[in-house]
C-alpha positions in Angstrom: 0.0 0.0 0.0 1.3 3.6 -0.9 2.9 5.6 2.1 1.7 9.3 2.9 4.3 11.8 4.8 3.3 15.0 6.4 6.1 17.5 7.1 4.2 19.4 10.0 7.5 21.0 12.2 6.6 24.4 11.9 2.5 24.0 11.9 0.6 26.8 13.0 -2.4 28.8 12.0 -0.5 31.6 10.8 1.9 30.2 9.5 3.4 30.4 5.7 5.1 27.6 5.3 3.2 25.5 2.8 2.0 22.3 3.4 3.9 19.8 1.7 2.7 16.2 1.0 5.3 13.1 0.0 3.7 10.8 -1.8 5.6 6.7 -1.9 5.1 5.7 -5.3 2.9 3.6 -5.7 4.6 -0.1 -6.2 2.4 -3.1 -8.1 4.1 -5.7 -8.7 2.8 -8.8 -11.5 2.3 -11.8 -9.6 5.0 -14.7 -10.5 2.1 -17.4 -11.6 1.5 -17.5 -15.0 -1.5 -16.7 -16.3 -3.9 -20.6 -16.7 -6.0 -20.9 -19.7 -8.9 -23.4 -20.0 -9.6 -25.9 -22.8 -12.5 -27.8 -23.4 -12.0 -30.9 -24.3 -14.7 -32.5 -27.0 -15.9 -36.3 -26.4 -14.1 -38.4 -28.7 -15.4 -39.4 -31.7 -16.1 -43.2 -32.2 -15.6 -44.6 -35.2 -17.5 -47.2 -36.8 -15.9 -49.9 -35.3 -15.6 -48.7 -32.1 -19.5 -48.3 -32.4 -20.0 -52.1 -33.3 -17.8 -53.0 -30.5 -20.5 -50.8 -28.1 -23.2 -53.1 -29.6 -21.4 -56.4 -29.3 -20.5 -56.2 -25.9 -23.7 -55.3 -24.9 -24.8 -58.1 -26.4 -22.7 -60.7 -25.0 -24.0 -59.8 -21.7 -27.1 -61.9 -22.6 -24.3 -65.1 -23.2 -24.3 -67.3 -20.3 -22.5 -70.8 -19.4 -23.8 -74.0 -21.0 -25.7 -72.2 -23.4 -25.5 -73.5 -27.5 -25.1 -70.3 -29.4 -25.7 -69.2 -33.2 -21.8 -67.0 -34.3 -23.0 -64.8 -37.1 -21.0 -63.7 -40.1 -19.6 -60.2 -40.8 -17.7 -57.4 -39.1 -19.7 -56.5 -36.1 -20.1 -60.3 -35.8 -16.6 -60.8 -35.1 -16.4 -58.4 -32.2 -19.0 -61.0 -30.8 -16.5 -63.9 -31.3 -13.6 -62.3 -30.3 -15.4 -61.0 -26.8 -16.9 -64.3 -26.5 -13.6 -66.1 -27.1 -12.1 -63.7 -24.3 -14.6 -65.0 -21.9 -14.1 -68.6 -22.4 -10.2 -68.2 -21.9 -10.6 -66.1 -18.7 -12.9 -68.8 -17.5 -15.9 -65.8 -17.2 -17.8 -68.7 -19.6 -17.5 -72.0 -20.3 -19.5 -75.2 -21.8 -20.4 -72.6 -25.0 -20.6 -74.4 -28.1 -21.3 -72.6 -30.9 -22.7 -73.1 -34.5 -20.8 -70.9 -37.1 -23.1 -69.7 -39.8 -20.0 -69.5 -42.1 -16.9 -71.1 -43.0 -14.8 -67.7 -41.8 -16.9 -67.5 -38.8 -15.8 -71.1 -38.1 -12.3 -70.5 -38.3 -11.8 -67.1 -36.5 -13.9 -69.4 -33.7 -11.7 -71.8 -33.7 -8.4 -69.7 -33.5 -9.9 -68.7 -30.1 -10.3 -71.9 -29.2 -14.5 -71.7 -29.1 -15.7 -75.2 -28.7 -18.2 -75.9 -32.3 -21.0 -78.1 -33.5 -23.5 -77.8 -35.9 -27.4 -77.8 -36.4 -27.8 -81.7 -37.3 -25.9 -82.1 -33.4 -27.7 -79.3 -32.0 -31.2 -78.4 -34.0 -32.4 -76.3 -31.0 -30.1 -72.8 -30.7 -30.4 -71.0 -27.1 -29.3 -67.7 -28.6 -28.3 -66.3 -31.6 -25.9 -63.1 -32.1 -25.2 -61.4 -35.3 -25.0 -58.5 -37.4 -27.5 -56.5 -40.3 -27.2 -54.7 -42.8 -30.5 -52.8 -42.3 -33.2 -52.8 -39.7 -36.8 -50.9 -40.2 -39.2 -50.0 -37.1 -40.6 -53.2 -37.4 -37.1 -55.4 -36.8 -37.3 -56.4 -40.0 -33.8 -57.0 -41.5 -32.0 -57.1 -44.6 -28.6 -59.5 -44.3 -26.4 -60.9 -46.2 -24.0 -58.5 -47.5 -21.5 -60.8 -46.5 -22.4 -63.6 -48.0 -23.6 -66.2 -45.8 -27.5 -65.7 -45.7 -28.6 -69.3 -46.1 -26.6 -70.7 -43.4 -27.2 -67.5 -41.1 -30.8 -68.2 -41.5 -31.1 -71.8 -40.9 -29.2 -70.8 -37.9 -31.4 -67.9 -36.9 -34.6 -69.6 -37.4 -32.9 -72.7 -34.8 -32.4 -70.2 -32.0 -34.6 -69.5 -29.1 -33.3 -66.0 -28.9 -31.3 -63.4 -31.8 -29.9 -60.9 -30.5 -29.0 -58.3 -33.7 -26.0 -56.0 -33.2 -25.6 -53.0 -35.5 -24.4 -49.2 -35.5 -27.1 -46.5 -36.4 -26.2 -45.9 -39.9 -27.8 -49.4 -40.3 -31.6 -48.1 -39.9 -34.0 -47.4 -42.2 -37.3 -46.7 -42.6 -38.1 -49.3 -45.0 -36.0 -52.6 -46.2 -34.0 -51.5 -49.3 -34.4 -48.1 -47.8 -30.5 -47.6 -47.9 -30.0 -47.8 -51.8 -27.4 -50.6 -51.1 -28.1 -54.4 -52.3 -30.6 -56.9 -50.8 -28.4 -60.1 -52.0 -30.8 -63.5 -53.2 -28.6 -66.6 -53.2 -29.1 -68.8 -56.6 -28.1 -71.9 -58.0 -25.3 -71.4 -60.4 -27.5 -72.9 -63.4 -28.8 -70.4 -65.5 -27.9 -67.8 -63.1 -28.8 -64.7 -65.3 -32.4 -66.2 -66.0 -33.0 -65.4 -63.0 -31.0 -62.0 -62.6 -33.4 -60.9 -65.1 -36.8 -62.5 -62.9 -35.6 -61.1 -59.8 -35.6 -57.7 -61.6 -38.7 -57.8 -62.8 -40.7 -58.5 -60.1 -40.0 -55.1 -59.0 -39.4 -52.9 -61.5 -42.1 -50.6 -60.2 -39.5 -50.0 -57.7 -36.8 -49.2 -60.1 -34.9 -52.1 -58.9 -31.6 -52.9 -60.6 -30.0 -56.5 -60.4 -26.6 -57.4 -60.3 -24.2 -60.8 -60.0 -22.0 -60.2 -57.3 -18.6 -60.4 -58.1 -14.9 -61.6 -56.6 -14.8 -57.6 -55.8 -10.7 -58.4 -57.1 -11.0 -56.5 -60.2 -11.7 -59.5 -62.0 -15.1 -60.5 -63.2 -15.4 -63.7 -61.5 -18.7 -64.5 -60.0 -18.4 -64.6 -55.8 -19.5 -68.0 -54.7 -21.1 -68.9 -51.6 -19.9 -71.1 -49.0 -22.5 -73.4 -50.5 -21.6 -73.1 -54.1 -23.9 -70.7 -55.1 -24.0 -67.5 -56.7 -25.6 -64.1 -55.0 -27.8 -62.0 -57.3 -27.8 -58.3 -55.6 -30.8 -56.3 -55.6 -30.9 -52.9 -55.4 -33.9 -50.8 -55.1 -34.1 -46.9 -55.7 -37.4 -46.8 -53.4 -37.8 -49.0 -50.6 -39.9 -52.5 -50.7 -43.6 -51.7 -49.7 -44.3 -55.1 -48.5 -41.2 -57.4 -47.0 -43.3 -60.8 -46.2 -45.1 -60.3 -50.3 -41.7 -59.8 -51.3 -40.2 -62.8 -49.9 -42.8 -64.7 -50.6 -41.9 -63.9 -54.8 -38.9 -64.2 -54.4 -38.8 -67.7 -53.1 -41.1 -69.0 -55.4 -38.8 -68.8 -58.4 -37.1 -71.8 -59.5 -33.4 -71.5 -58.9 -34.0 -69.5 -55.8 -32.0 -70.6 -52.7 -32.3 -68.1 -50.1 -33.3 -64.2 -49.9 -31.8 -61.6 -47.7 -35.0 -60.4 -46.2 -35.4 -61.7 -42.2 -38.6 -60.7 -41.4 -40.1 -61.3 -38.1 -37.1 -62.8 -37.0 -35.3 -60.8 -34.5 -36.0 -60.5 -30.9 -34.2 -57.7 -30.0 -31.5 -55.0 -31.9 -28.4 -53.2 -30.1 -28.0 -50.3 -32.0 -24.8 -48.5 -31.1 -24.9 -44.4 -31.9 -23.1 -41.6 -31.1 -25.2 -40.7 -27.8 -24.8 -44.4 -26.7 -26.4 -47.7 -26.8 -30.7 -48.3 -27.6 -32.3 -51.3 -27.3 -35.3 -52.1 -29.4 -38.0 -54.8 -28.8 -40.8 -55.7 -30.3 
């Protein structure tokens, strides 16, 4: 604090000496911490695999020991193997078997050391976990993007339970809603017979169909664990009526399997940037 002086030695009312004031300068002085600064620091952004990973742990939850379980095909599929194949090892499971739905879910099981069977052993599935590659309000699913739709839904129809596990771009408001292709698995003969069938039974739709292909650069036809060939639908609006469609579809010679699995599921893990929802029926 500043200082005031008063020279008063020769004070008296009639005296001439002026009054003189000293003033200390005044001293302020920086203080030695430096000056702090506060950053806000945004929630990281998950990516798309980190967002599968949500849905398939949450998923596993509904796993317990001694159960028989359905191992879906595809990439958010394979965080459900690997995090049940983590749980067997640590001993948090054990007397799983499980029923691959595809010869590269069979051996990415088996690297973990999963104990499998399959559906003529075990007909009756206690729960069934796998991916989509769309889901509508209703549950309804398209699958098969991967390739394995027959076996995944001879496997799906065995189980008690399926669990779906998918990230939020996978939702639409109606099947063939995302412009992407609804796959139909056919007997190699006389494949493009029925290439051009499957289109027009919905041309209304302005659906294109497509082999599927190595995806190599070549233009080898993809075959199917079962020796088939996919024919891949895709439709600029979305299908008005899944069960009529399926029902159409199936009904052509040649057909095998269709990537529409309707009424199906009996619950979906959606995985989304504000966290994980589960829908029911």
């Amino acid at each position: 604090m500043a200082s005031l002086s008063l020279n008063l030695s020769s004070l008296h009312h009639t005296s001439t000496n002026p009054l003189i004031l000293r003033c200390t300068p005044l001293n302020l002085r920086t203080p030695s911490q430096k000056p702090f600064s506060i950053r806000s620091q945004a929630a990281p952004v998950l990516s798309q695999d980190d967002l599968k990973k949500l849905a398939a742990d949450k998923a596993v939850e509904s796993v317990k020991s001694g159960m028989i379980l359905g191992l879906g095909t595809g990439s958010t599929a394979a965080f459900v193997v690997d995090k049940i194949g983590q749980l067997l090892s640590t001993g948090q499971l054990s007397n799983i078997v499980g029923i691959p739905t595809s010869k590269r879910t069979q051996e990415q099981a088996a690297s973990l050391n999963i104990p499998l069977s399959t559906l003529d052993l075990h007909p009756r599935i206690d729960l069934a976990i796998d991916g989509a590659d769309e889901v509508d309000p209703n549950l309804d699913l398209v699958k098969g993007r991967g390739g394995a739709l027959l076996r995944e839904k001879m496997v799906e129809a065995a189980s008690s339970s399926f669990i779906v596990v998918a990230d939020d771009s996978k939702l639409v408001s109606g099947l063939g809603g995302s412009g992407l292709a609804m796959p139909v698995e056919v007997v190699q003969f006389c494949w493009k017979y029925n290439l051009v069938r499957l289109q027009g039974l919905f041309k209304e739709l302005g659906c294109e169909a497509k082999l599927r292909l190595v995806g190599d650069g070549s233009e080898k036809p993809y075959v199917t664990d079962n020796g088939n060939y996919i024919v891949d639908l895709y439709f600029k609006n979305p299908i008005k009526d899944g069960f009529g469609a399926g029902k159409e579809i199936s009904a052509l010679e040649g057909v095998v399997e269709h990537g529409l699995f309707l009424g199906m599921a009996t619950s979906v893990i959606i995985a989304g940037k504000t966290g994980i929802e589960v829908m029911t029926k």
